[in-house]
N, C-alpha and C positions, 0 to 999 in steps of 0.2 A: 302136665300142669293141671291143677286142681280148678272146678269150673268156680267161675263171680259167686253164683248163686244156686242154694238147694232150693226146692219146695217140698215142705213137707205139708202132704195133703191129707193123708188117712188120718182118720182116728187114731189108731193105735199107735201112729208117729206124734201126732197131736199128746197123746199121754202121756209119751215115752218122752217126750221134749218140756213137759212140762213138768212132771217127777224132777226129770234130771238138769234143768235148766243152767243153772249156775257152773255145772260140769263142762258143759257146752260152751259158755260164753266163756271158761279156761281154755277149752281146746280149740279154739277159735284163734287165738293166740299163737298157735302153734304145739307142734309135737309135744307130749306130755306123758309121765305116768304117774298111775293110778292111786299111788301117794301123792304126788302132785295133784292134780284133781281133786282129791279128798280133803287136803292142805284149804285148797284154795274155794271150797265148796263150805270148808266149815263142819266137815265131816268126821266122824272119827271110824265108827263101821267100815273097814274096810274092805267086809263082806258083800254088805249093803250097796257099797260104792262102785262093786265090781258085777255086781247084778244089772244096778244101773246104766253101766257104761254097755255091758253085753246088751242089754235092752235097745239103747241107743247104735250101737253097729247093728244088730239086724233090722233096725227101723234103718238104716243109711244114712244115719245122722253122722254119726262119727266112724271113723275107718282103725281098725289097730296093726298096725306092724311091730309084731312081736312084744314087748315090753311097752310099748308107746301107743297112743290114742293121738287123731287129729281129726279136725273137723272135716267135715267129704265137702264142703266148698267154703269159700273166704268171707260168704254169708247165709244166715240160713232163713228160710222168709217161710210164714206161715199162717193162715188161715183161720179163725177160731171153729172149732169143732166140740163144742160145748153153748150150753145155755149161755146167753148175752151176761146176763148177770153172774154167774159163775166166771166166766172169760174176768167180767171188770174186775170184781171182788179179788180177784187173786193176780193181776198185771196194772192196772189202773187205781182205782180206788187206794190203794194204800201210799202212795207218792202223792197223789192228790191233795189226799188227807193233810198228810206231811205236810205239804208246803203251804198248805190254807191256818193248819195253824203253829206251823214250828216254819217261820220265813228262813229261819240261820242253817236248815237244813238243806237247803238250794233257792233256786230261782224259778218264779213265774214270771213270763212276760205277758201282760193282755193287750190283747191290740183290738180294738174295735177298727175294721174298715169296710171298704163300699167293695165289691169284687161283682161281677156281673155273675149266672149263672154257672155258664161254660165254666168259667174261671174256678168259681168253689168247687166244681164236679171233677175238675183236673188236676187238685192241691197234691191228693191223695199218691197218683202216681206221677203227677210232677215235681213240684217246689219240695216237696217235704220227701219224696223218695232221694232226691240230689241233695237235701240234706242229710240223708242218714248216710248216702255214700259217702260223704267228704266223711261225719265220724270214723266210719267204719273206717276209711283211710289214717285217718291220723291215730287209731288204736291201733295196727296193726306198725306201727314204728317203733324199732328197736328199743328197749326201755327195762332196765334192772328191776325197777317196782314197778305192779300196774293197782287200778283202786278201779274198783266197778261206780261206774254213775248209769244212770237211768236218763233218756229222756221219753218226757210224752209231748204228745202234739193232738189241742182238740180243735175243733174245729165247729161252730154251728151259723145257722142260719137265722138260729131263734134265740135273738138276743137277747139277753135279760138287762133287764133296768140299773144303772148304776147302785152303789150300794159298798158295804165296808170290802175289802180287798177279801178276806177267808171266802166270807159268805157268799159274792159274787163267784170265787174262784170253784165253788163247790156246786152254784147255782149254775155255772156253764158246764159244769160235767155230768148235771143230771138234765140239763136239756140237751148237751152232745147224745149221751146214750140214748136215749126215747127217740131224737132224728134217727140217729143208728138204726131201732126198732123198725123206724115207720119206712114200707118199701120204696113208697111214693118219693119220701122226700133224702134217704139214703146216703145216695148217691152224692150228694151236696154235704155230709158232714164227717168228718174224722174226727177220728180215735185211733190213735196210734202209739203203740209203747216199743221203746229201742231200748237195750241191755247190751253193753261193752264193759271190757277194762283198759285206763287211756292211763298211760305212763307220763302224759302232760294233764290232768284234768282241767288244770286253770284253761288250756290250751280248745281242750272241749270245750269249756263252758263259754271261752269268750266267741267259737266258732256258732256256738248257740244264738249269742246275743247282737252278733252280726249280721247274721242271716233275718230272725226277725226286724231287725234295723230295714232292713232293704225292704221287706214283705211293708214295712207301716210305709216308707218311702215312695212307693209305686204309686204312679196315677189310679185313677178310678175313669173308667166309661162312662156315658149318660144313662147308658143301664144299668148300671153297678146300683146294686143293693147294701143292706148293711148286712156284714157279717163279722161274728167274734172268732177272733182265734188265742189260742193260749200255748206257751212255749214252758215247758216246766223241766227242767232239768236240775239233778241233785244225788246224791248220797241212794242210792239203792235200796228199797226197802225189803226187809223178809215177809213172808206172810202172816209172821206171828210179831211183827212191828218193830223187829230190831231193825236198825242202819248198820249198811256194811261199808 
């Protein structure tokens, strides 16, 4: 039986999963070949494609049995191993963008609430890790078509001032990352980008907006402080700004 979850730590996994990304969230799905993959990557090289994929088996990413590629676990979770800004620019930043100012492309939720310390230092490996498992569950259900959607999830502690929906939604992403930067205060903000393909997406997206329902629902402590968090899930973006 294949394990929950990979880590991919190195560098050169880090690369290899980021060249090949889109290859990966197909074989994640289940067994596949390398026309498939390329199909579903958007690919036509099928040189290219098979470069890539050998790249990703000797990093452990994915495993081949003869004619077929599969993901080496049911998740694969990983680390940025690149400059902060690089990282955004190419998993953050362009969904962001999207949904600040093309709303018909997905959904943002913002939720200003009070959360005590503890509580925002926890989001990271708690509320929002058990949110990605339930997607990741419901992606991996039987389904003739699947459609990739994205979700991100930010999180900060330094909340910005009301203001028009875009511009708020851009203003919490550039005070998410700078928390990010600053060591001190870290640990208290997410940034987090999830990539699937869901054969129900409506299904996704409402499992999105149910979860943040409960996160605004929750009491607050006497210590609870204000913190913003943002739910954006939508349409996948390329890095040269097509939706897929």
């Amino acid at each position: 039986m294949e394990p929950l979850v990979a880590d991919v730590l190195s560098e050169t996994g880090w690369d290899a999963l980021t060249d090949g990304h889109p290859m990966v969230v197909r074989a994640l799905e289940g067994p596949c070949t390398l026309e498939e993959i390329a199909l579903a990557a958007g690919e036509r090289d099928l040189a290219l494609v098979g470069r890539r994929l050998a790249r990703l088996v000797r990093e452990g990413i994915l495993v081949r049995n003869g004619d077929h590629y599969r993901a080496a676990a049911r998740m694969i979770q990983t680390f940025r191993q690149e400059g902060l800004i690089s990282s955004l620019s190419r998993h953050v930043m362009p969904i962001i963008t999207r949904l600040a100012h093309e709303p018909e492309s997905g959904f943002a939720i913002v939720l200003d609430v009070k959360l005590d310390e503890e509580e925002q230092a926890a989001l990271r490996s708690g509320a929002i890790k058990d949110l990605i498992d339930e997607l990741n569950q419901l992606s991996e259900a039987p389904a003739p078509e699947r459609t990739p959607r994205t979700l991100v999830v930010l999180g900060t502690s330094d909340v910005p001032p009301p203001g028009p929906r875009g511009d708020r939604l851009l203003e919490i992403f550039k005070r998410t990352a700078r928390q990010r930067s600053e060591q001190e205060r870290a640990p208290r903000a997410v940034l987090t980008c999830y990539d699937a393909r869901f054969g129900d997406p409506e299904a996704a997206a409402a499992l999105v907006r149910s979860f943040a329902a409960r996160i605004e629902a929750r009491g607050s402590s006497p210590s609870a402080t204000p913190y913003t968090l943002v739910f954006g899930f939508g349409a996948k973006v390329q890095m040269d700004g097509e939706l897929q």
